[in-house]
Backbone bond lengths (Angstrom), bond angles and torsions (degrees), N, CA, C in turn:
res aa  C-N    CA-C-N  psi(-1)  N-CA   C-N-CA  omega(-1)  CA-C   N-CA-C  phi
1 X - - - 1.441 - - 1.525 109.50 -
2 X 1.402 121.95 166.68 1.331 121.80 -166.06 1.717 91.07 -137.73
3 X 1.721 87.78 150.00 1.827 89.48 -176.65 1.225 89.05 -147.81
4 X 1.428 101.84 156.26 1.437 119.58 170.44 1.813 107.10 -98.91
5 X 1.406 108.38 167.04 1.726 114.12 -165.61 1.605 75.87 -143.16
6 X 1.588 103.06 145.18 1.751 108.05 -172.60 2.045 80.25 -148.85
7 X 1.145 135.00 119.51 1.283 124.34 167.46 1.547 107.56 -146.59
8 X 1.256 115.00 176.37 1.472 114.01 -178.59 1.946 90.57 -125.25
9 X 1.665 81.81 169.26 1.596 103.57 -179.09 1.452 96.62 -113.37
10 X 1.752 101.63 169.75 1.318 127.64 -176.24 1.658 89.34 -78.08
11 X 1.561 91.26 172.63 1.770 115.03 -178.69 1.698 85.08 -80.31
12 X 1.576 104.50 132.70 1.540 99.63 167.62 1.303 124.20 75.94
13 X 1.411 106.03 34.52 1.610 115.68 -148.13 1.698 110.10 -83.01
14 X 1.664 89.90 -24.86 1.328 117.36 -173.72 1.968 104.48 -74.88
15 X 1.104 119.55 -31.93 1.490 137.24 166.54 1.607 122.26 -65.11
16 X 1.367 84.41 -36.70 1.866 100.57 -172.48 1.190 116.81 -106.41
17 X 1.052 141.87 -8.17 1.762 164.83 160.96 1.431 95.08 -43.73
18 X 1.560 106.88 -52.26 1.665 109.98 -143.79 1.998 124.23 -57.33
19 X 1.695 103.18 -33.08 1.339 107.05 158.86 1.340 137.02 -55.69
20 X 1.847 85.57 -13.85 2.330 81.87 -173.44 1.784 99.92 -142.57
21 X 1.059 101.66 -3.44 1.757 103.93 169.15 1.602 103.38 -42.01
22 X 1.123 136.24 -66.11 1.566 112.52 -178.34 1.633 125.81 -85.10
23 X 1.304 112.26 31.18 1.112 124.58 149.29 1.202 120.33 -102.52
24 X 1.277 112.72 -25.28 1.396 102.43 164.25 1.114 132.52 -108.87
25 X 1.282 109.50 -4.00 1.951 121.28 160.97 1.839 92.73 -59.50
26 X 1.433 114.98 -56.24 1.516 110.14 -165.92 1.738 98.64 -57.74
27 X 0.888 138.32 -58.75 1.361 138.67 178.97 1.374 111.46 -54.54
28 X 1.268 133.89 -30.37 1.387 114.51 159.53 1.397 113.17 -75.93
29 X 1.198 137.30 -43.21 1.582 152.04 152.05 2.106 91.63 -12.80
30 X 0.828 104.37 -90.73 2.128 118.31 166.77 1.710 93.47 -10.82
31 X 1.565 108.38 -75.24 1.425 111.08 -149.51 1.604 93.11 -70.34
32 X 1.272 142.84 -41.46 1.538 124.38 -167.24 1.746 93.31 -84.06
33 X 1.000 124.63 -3.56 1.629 104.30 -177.91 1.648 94.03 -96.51
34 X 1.231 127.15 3.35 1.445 111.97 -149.81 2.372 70.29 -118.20
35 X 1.224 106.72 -16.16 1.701 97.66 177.88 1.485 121.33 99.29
36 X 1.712 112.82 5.45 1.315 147.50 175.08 1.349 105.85 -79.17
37 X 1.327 119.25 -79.13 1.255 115.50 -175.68 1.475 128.37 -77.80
38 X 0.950 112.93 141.89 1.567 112.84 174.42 1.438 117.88 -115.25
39 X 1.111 139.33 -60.37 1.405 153.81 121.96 0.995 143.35 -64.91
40 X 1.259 138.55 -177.75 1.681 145.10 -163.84 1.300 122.50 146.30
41 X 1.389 135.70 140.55 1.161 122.42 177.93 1.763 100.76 158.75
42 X 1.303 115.43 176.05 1.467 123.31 -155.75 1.332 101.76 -117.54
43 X 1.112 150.84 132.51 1.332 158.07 163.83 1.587 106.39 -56.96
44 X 1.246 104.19 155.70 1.653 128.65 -163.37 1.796 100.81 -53.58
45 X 1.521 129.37 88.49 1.542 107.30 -169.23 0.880 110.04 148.93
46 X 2.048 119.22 -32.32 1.073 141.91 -91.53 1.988 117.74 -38.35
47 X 1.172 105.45 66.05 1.830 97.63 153.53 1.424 121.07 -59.67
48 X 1.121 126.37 -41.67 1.075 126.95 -138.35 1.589 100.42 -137.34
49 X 1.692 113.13 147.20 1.402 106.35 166.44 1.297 106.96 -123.72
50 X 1.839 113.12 170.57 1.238 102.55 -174.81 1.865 88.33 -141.08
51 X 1.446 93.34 162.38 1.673 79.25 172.13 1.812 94.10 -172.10
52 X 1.469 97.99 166.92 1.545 95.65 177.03 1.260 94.71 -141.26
53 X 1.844 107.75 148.76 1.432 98.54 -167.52 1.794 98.98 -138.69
54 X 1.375 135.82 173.47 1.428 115.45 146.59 1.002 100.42 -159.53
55 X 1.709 97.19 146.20 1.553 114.85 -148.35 1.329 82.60 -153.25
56 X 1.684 116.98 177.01 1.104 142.38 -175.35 1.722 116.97 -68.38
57 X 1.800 104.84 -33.94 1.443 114.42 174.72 1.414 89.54 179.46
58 X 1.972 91.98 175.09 1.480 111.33 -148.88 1.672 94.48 -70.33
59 X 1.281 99.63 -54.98 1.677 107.45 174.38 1.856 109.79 -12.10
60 X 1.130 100.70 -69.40 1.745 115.30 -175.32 1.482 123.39 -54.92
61 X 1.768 89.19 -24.87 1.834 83.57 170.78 1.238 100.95 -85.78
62 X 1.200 101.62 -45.11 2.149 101.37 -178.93 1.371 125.41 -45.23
63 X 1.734 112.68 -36.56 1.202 107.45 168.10 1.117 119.56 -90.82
64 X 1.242 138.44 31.16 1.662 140.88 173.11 1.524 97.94 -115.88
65 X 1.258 124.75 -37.19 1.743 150.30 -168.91 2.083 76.73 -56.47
66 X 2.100 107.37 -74.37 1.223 111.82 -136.05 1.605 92.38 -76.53
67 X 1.621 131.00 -10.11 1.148 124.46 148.83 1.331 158.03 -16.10
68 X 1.710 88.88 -62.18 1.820 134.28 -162.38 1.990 79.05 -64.29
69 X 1.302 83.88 139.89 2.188 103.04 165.42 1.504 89.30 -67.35
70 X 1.034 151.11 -52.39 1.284 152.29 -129.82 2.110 89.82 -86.39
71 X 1.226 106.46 -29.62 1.772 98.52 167.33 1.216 119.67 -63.15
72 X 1.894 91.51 -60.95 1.390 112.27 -159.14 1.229 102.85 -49.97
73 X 1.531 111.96 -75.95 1.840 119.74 165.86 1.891 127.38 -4.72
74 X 1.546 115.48 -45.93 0.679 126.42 -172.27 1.991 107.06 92.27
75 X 1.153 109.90 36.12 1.545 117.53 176.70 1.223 100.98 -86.98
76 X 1.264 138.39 -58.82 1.313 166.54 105.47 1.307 91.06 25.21
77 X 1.438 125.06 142.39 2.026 120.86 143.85 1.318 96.61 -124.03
78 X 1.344 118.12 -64.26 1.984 134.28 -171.26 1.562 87.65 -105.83
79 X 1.594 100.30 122.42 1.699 112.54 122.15 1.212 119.58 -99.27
80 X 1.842 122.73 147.08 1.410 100.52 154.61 1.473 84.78 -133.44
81 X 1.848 122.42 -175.97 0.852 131.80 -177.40 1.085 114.39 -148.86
82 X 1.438 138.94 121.71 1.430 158.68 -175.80 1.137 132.97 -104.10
83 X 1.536 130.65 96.99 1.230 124.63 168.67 1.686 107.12 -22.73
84 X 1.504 108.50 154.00 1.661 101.53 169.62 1.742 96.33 -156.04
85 X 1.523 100.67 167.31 1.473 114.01 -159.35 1.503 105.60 -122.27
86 X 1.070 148.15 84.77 1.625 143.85 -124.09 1.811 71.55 -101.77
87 X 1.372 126.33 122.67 1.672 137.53 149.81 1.249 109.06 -76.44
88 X 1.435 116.22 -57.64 1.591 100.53 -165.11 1.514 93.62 -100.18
């Protein structure tokens, strides 16, 4: 199944990233080699992230999502996660 990830960033996210950004670039690096991830990335500003993933169920993205340093940290504010229906 395929899901969409819709979340927002901290104030200054771009400032505050900088201690764990390659811990969590390497951990997303894991999830697309492992056939999980497909996308990811921060919207123009970065508030907001977006990402598409497919995994076995929603659970599995959520617990890789509530994983990521970028939660724990507080880089992260909102995840949510959405079943999704790929048309084209």
């Amino acid at each position: 199944m395929k899901f969409v990830l819709w979340g927002t960033y901290c104030d200054n996210a771009l400032d505050r990233r900088g201690p764990y950004r390659q811990e969590h670039l390497e951990g997303l690096q894991r999830q697309k080699d492992d056939g999980l991830l497909i996308t990811l990335g921060p919207t123009e500003g970065s508030t907001h992230v977006f990402g598409i993933y497919e995994a076995e169920s929603q659970e599995q993205v959520e617990a890789l999502l509530h994983a990521d340093i970028y939660w724990h940290q507080g880089i992260w504010t909102e995840i949510h996660v959405y079943p999704w229906i790929q048309a084209f």
